[in-house]
C-alpha positions in Angstrom: 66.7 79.5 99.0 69.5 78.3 100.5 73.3 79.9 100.6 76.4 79.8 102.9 79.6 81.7 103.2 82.9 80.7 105.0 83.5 83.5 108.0 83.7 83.4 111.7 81.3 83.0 113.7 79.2 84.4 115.5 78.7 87.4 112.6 78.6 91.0 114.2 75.3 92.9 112.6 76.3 95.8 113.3 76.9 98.0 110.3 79.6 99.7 111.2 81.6 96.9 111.9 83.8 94.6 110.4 85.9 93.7 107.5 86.0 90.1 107.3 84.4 89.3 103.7 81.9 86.7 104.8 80.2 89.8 107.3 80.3 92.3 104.7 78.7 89.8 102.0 76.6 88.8 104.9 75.3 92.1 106.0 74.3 93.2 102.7 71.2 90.7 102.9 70.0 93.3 105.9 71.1 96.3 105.1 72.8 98.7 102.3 74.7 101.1 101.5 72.5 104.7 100.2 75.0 105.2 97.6 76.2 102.1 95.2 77.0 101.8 91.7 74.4 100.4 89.8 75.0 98.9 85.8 77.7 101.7 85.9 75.6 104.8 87.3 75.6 106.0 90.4 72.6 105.1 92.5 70.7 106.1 95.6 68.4 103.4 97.1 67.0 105.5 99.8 67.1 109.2 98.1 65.4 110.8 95.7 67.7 111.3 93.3 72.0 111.2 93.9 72.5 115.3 94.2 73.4 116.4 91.0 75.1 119.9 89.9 72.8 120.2 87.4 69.9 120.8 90.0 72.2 122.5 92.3 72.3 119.8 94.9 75.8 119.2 94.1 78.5 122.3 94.9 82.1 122.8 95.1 83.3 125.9 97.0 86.6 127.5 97.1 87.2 128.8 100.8 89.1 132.3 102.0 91.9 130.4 103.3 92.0 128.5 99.4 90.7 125.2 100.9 88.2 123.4 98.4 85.0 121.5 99.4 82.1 120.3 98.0 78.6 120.3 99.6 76.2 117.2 98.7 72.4 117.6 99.7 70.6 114.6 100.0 66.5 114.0 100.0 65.6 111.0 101.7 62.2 109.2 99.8 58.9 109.3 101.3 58.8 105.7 101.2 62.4 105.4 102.9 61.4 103.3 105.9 63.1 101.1 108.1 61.7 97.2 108.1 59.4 98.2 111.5 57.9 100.7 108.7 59.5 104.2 110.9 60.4 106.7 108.7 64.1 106.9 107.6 64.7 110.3 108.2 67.9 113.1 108.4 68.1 112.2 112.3 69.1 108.8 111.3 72.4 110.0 109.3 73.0 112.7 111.6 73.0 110.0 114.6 75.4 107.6 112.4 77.9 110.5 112.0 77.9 111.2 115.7 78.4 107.2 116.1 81.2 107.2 113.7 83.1 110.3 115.2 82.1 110.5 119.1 82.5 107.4 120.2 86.3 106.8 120.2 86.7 104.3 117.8 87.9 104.5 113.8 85.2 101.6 112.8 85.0 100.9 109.2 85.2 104.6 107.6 88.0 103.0 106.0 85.9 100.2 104.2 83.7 102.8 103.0 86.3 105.6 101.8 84.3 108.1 104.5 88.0 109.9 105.0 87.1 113.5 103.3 83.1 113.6 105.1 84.5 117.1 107.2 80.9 117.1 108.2 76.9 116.4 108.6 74.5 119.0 109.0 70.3 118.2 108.9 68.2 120.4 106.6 64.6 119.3 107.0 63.3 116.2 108.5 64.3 113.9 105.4 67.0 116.4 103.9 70.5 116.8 105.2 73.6 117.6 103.8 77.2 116.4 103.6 80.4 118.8 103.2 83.4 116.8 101.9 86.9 117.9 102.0 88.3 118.5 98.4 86.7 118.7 94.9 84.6 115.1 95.2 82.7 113.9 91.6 79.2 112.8 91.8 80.4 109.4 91.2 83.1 109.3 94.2 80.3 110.7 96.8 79.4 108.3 99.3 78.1 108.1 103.1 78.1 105.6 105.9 75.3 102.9 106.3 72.6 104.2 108.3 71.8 103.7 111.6 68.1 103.7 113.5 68.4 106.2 115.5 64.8 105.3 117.2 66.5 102.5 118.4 69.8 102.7 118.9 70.3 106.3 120.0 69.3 105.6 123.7 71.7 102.9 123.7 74.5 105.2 122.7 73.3 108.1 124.7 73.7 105.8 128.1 77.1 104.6 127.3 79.0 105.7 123.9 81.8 103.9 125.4 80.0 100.5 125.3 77.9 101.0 122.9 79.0 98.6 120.0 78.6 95.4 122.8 75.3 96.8 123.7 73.5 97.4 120.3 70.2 95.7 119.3 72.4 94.6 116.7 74.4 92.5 119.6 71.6 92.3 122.0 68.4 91.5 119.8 69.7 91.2 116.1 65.9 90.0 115.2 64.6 93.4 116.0 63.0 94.4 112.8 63.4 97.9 112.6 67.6 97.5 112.6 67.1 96.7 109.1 65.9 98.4 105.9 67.5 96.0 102.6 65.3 93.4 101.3 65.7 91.3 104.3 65.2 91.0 107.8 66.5 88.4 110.9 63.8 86.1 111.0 65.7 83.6 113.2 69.2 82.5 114.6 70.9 79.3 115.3 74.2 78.7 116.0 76.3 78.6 112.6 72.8 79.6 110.2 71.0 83.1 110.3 67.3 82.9 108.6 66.0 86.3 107.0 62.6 87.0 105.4 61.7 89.6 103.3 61.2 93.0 104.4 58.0 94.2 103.0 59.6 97.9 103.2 62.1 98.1 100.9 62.2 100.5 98.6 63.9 98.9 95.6 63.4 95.7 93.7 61.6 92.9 95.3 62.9 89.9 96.2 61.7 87.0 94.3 62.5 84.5 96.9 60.6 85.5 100.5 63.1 84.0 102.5 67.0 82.9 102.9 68.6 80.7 105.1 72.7 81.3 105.1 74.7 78.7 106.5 78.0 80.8 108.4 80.4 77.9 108.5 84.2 77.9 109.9 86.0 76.0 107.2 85.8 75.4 103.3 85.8 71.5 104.6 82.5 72.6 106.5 80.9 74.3 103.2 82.4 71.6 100.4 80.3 69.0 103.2 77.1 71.1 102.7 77.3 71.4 98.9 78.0 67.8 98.5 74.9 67.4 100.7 73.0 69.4 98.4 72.1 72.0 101.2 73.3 74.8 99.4 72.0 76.7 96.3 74.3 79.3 95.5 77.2 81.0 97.3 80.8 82.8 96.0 84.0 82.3 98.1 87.4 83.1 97.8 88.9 80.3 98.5 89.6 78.8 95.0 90.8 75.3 96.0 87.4 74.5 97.3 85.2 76.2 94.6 87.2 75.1 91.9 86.9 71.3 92.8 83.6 71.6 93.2 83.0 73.1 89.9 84.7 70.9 88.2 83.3 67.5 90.3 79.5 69.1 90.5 79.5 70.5 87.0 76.2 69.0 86.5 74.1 71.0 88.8 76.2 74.3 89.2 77.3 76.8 86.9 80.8 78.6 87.8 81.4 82.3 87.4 84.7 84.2 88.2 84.9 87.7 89.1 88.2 90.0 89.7 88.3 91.0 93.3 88.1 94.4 95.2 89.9 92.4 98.3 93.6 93.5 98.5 95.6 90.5 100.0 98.6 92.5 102.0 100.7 92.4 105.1 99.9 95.9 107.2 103.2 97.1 108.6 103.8 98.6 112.9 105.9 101.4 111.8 107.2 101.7 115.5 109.1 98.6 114.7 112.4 100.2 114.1 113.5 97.2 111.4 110.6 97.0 109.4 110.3 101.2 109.6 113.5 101.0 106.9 112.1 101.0 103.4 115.0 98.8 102.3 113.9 96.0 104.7 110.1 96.3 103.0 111.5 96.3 99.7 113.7 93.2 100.6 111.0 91.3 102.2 108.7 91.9 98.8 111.5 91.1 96.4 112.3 87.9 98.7 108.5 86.3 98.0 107.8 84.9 94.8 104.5 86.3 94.5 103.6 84.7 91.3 104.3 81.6 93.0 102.3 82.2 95.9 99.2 82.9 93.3 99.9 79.4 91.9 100.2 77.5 95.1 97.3 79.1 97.1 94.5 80.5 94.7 95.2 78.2 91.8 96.1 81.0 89.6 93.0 82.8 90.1 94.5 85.8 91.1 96.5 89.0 89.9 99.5 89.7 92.0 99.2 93.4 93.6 102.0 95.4 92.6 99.9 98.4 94.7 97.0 99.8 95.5 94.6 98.8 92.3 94.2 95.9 90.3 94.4 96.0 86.3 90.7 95.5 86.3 89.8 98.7 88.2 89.1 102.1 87.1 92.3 104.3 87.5 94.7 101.7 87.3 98.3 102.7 86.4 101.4 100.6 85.7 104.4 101.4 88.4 107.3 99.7 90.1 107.2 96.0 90.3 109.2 93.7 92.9 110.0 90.8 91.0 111.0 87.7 92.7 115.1 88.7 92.8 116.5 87.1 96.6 120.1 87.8 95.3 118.4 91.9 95.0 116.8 91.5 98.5 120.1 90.0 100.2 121.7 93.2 98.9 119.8 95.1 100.4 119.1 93.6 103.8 123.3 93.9 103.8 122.9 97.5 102.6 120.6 97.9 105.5 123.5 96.7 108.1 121.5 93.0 108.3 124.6 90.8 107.8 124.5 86.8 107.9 125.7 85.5 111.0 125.2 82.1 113.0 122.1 80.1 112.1 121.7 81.9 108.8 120.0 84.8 110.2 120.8 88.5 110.1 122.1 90.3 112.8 123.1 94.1 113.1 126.3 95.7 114.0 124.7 96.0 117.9 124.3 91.7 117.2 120.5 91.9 117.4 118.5 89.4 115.1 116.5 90.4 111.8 113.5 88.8 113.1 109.6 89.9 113.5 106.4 88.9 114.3 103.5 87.9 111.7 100.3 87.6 113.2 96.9 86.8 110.8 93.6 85.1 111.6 93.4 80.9 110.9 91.6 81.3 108.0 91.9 81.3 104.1 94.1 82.3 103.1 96.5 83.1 105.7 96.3 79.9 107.1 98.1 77.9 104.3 100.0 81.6 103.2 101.6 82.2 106.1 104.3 79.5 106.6 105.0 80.0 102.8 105.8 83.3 104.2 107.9 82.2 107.2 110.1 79.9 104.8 110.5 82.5 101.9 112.1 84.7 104.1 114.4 82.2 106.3 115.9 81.8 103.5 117.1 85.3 103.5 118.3 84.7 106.9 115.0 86.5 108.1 113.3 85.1 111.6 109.6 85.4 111.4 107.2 84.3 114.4 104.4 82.9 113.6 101.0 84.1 116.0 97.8 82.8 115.2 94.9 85.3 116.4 91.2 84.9 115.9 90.5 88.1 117.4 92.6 89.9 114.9 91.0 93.3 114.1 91.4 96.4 111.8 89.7 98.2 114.1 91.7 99.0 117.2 93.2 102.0 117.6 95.7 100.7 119.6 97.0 98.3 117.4 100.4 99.4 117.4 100.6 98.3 121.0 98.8 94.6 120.2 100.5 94.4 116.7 104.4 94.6 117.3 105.4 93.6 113.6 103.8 92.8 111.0 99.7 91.7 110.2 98.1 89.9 107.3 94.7 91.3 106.4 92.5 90.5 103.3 90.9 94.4 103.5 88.0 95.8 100.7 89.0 98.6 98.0 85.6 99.1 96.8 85.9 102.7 98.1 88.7 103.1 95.4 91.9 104.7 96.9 90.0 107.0 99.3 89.8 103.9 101.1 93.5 103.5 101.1 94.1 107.3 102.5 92.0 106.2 105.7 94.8 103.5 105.8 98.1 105.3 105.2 97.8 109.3 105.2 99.3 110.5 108.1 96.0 112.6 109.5 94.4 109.2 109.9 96.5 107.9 112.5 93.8 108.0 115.3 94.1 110.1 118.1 92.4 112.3 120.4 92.9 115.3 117.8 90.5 113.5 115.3 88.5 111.9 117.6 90.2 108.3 117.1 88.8 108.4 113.7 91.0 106.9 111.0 92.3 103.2 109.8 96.0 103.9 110.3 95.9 102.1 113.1 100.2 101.4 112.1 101.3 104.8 112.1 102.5 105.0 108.5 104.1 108.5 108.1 105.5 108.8 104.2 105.8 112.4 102.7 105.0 112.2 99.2 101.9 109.5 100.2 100.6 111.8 102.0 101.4 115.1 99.0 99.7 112.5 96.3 97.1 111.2 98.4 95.9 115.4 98.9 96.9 115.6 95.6 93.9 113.5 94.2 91.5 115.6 96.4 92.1 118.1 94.3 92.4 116.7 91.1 89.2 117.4 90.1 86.5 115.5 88.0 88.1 115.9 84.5 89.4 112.4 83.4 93.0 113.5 82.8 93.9 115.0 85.8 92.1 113.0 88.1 93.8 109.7 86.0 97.7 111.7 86.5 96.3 111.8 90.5 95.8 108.3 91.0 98.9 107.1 88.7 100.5 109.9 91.4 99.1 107.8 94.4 99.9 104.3 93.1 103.4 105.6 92.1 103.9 106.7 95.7 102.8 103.9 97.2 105.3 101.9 95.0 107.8 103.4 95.6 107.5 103.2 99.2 105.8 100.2 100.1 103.2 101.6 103.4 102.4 97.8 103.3 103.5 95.1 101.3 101.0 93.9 98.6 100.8 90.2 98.0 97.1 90.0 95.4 94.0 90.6 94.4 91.7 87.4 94.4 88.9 86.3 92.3 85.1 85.5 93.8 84.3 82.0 92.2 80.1 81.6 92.5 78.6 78.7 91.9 75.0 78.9 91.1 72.4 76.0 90.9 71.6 76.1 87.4 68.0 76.2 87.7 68.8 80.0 89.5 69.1 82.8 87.6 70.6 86.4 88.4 73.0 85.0 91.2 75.8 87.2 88.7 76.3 90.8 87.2 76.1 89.7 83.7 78.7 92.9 83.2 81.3 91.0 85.4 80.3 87.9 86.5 80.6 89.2 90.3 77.8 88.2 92.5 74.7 90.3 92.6 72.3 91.8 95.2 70.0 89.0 96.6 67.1 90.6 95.2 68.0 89.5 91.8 68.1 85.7 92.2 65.1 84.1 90.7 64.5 80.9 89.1 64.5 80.2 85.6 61.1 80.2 83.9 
């Protein structure tokens, strides 16, 4: 079995970083997350059974000071091994939380909506517990990907500082025990990782015992090995590509399109003193045609984000729109003391230029978005400099010192909007104080974000107020704009048509690897 994904190259292991698409889809070959949705119920691949307050494994407390939190106790399974057959045990997520809040560095809690985990405590050797800040549902618990602490703990214990360049993950990716999903490393070559099955997994069983997975730069690079007939199945979002090919290789694949989790929007420094002023955000949204931008780039096959949920995800909530209106957004940069002056662009009353930095990674879609960008807002009399980085990161906590205006990022929702509170509430602005831990790496500081964002902690698990909390949060982020929202994609797959299960049949979005079969 055969597949490829368009990413950079070479693909960090590690699962604690990253948030490129192609290394998340990637990883999830290797290793998984304990807690996932599965055919709309909560699962736990490595537990016994999600903690439940029926059995009392489930509690929400009410402190002295009037603070709420709920306490989750988790039982790892007897067969929970990692793939060099070690027992999984409570040391292995007690290790991860020390990774994830000792060594200096906010990782990916924000991909994985770990924001309200206050703490880790072990019970037993394959029971531990884990104290969340606010009232948290059964079906918003989560936890952080494990990590082997037989293995990687010595690494970490040497030099926490240096740890992420020097994990087996880095150093020896093929080292079986790293891993506990259905596969394992087998082999590496430059641009294709090979993975065989790993005979410990706990869950389904892989019908196909190994995969190769092309990792290749450009959708010109993938179209080449489809055509070649090297390629079995993959999803992409990069709907020029897929959609040629579904249309021009109809006769051997099978198309299936998915809404997306992946939020298209430009992260904003908020020590940049002209993009700080929410009329200048507003203006800059209301100068793109966003609509537009969905035609030209994605083929229509996407929903334009008006915040921080798309129509096709639980809790959505209709809010503020920016409409394309450049007569509204010249009004306001003017309001803003931006007034046209030689060379159509803005100046202020001190004569400095209304211009900016836009920085994003050459690849899809920023590659082909962001010059669209540059021209829809020159003709506002906006300067925008373009800066290509391949090394851009979400992960740096000094990225207000790197970043210096604004920074296009393609970033996963599939935590739901605790995800987005690791982005923009102002207690997750890293810093010594909370031990670098947080996503809000821009320093957004907005009031009533942060009231409605503390405001959903709280709401409870009854669908009503819960629902009036996240309208609350999407309402607030609306209204003022932490970042500027451009879409949500769609995943295109195209399957061989001899495979089956390469889809949810609920959705049409791409399923576990373990599912793909052929058709009998």
């Amino acid at each position: 079995m055969t597949t490829a994904v368009v990413g950079a190259w070479p693909v960090n292991l590690h699962p604690l970083v990253g948030d490129q698409f192609a290394h998340i889809w990637v990883k999830k070959f290797l290793n998984r997350l304990p807690l996932a949705d599965v055919q709309g119920r909560l699962s736990c691949v490595y537990c016994v059974s999600p903690p439940s307050e029926v059995d009392g494994t489930l509690r929400v407390m009410k402190a002295v000071d009037g603070n709420w939190s709920t306490t989750a106790i988790f039982t790892l399974r007897p067969d929970a091994r990692w793939a060099d057959g070690v027992d999984m045990t409570a040391d292995d997520m007690a290790f991860t939380w020390d990774v994830l809040t000792k060594t200096g560095r906010g990782l990916v809690d924000s991909d994985l909506g770990l924001t309200h985990i206050r703490a880790v405590r072990v019970v037993g050797v394959r029971q531990f517990e884990i104290i969340y800040d606010g009232i948290v549902c059964q079906s918003d618990l989560n936890m952080p990907p494990l990590l082997p602490s037989h293995l990687e703990r010595a690494i970490w214990q040497a030099d926490a500082s240096h740890y992420f360049e020097n994990s087996l993950y880095i150093r020896h990716p093929e080292t079986l025990g790293l891993y506990s999903g259905p596969y394992v490393v087998s082999r590496i070559e430059t641009g294709e990782l090979h993975f065989s099955r790993n005979p410990y997994w706990p869950a389904t069983t892989p019908f196909f015992s190994s995969v190769n997975l092309h990792v290749v730069q450009t959708p010109a690079e993938l179209e080449t090995l489809v055509r070649a007939g090297k390629v079995d199945v993959f999803s992409t979002l990069v709907f020029d590509m897929g959609q040629k090919l579904a249309h021009e290789l109809g006769s051997r694949y099978q198309a299936f399109y998915a809404p997306s989790e992946f939020l298209a929007h430009l992260r904003i420094n908020f020590d940049n003193p002209i993009l700080k002023d929410l009329r200048v955000r507003q203006a800059l949204l209301l100068g793109l045609n966003r609509d537009g931008l969905v035609k030209s780039v994605l083929d229509n096959k996407g929903t334009v984000a008006q915040s921080l949920l798309s129509p096709f995800m639980p809790g959505y909530s209709v809010v503020t729109r920016y409409p394309y209106n450049p007569l509204r957004a010249g009004q306001l940069l003017d309001d803003a003391g931006w007034r046209l002056g030689k060379g159509a662009i803005r100046y202020n009353s001190l004569g400095a230029p209304l211009q900016f930095e836009l920085r994003y990674r050459p690849n899809f879609p920023w590659a082909a978005l962001a010059p669209q960008l540059e021209a829809a807002w020159k003709a506002l009399g906006v300067g925008v400099k373009l800066q290509v980085d391949s090394q851009l990161s979400a992960d740096v906590a000094d990225a207000r010192d790197r970043y210096s205006g604004m920074v296009g990022f393609s970033q996963s929702l599939e935590g739901g909007l605790e995800t987005a509170r690791f982005w923009f509430h102002s207690s997750m602005i890293p810093s010594a104080a909370n031990n670098w831990r947080g996503n809000n790496i821009f320093g957004v500081s907005i009031g009533a974000l942060d009231i409605a964002m503390d405001g959903l902690t709280l709401a409870g698990c009854s669908v009503e107020p819960r629902q009036q909390a996240l309208a609350a949060v999407q309402k607030a982020y609306a209204d003022n704009l932490p970042a500027l929202p451009l879409w949500f994609g769609t995943v295109i797959t195209l399957a061989d048509k001899r495979l089956d299960g390469a889809v949810d049949a609920r959705n049409f979005s791409p399923a576990p690897a373990e599912y793909w079969r052929f058709r009998f």
